[in-house]
N, C-alpha and C positions, 0 to 999 in steps of 0.2 A: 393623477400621475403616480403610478408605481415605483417603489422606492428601491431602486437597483446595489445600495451600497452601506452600510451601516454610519452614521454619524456616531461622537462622543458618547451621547446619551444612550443613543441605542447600543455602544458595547458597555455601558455602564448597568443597563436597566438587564440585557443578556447576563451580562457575568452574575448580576446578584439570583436570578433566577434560577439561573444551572448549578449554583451552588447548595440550593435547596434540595434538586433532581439528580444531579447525576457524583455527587461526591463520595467519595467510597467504593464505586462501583469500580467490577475489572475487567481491561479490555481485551474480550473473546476473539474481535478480528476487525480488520480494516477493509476497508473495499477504496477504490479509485473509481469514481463514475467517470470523471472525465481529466484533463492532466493538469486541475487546480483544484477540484472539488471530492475532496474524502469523505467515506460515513465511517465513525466507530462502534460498531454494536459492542456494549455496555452492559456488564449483567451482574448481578448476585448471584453466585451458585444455589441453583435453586428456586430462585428469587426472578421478582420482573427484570425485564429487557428495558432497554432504552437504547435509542438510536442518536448521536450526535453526530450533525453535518458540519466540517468545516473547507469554509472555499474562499482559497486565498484572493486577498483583495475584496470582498465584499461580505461576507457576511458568515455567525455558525450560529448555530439552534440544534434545539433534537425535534427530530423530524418524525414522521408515523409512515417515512417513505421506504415501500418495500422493495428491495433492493433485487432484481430478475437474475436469474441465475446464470451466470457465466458457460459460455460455449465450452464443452471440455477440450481442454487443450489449452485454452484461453490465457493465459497468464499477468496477473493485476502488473500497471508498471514499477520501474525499478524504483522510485519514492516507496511505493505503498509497501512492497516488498523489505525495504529498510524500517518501516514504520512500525511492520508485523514484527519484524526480527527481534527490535529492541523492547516496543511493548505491550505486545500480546502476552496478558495474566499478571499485568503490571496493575494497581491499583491508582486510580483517579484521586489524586489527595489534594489537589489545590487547582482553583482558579481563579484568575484575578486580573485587572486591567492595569498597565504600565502606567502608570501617572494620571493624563487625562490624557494619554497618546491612544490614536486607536489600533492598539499592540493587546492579544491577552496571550497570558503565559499557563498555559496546563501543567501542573506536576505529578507524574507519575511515579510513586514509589516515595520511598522516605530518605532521608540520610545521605552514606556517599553512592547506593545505590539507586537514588532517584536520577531522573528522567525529565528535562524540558522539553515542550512542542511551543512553539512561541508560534501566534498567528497575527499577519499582520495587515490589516485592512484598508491600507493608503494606495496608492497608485493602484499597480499589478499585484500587490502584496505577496508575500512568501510565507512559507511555514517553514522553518526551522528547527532540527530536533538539535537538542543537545544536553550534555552530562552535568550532573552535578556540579560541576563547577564552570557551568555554562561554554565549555570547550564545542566545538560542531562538530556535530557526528553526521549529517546528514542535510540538503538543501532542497529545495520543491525546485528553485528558480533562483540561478547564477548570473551575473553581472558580471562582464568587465568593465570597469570604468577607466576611461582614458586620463592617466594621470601624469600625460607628457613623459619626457626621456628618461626619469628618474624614477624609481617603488622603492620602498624600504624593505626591507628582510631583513628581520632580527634588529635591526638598528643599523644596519646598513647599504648605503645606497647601492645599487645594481641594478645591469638593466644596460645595453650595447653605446649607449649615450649617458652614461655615468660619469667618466672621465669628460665627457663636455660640458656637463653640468655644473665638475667641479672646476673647470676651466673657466666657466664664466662668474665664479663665485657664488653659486649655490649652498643653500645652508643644509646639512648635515638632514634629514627626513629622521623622524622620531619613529620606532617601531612603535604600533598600539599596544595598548595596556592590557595581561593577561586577563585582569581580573573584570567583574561584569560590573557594565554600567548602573552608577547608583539607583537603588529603587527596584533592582532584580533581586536584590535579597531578601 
């Protein structure tokens, strides 16, 4: 049976290997093969190439996959296009696995001007970019989740059925926390 999806292990036994291969390196451009599965070609000025694939929800490695040249005119989609923006020549300084979650975090650049891609392998998974202080700049794949008559914003409830919520003694919704959950630092 072919193995469609990465387990614990296998983003454990990934991250420590890519950490060998692609650290330090910077990235010359992104491609979109299909609208979950990115390649980042990877290079030393100079120096070898390396290709890393990541495709939300299942699986990233560096690949020897040569990627066919795009129809002119063609245009990668509006992810990949965000992805180029922020880090094309950006330098690969950090990978690593969330806990034992199968989430890994890439850091691109150093300081207040590094860069997250968080890749996350559970269900549909998503890739996620975002800033230094884990703010979101950027989503693969958005959610609404249905959270009844009431959302928080800012710490406050709203939302056309707010005042019926608080009519039936609804407790106050807490805005989330700016800062990033334990273990991303």
């Amino acid at each position: 049976m072919v193995k469609t999806k990465f387990t614990t292990p296998d983003v454990r036994a990934m991250v420590r290997d890519l950490r060998t291969k692609v650290l330090g390196l910077k990235v010359v451009n992104i491609y979109d093969i299909d609208n979950r599965t990115y390649t980042f070609k990877l290079a030393v000025p100079g120096g070898e190439k390396v290709t890393l694939l990541l495709e939300s929800g299942a699986r990233f490695h560096t690949t020897a996959y040569a990627r066919e040249r795009s129809v002119p005119g063609e245009l990668p989609n509006v992810f990949a296009m965000k992805l180029r923006k922020y880090l094309r020549g950006k330098g690969l300084e950090d990978v690593r696995q969330l806990g034992m979650d199968r989430v890994v975090v890439f850091r691109f650049g150093q300081g207040e001007g590094a860069l997250h891609l968080i890749l996350e392998l559970y269900a549909s998974g998503n890739l996620v970019l975002t800033d230094a202080n884990y703010l979101i700049l950027a989503l693969l794949r958005t959610h609404q989740y249905d959270q009844g008559p009431e959302k928080a914003v800012d710490g406050e409830v709203v939302g056309k059925d707010a005042e019926a919520g608080a009519a039936r003694g609804s407790r106050r919704m807490r805005a989330p926390s700016r800062t990033p959950p334990r273990g991303w630092q």
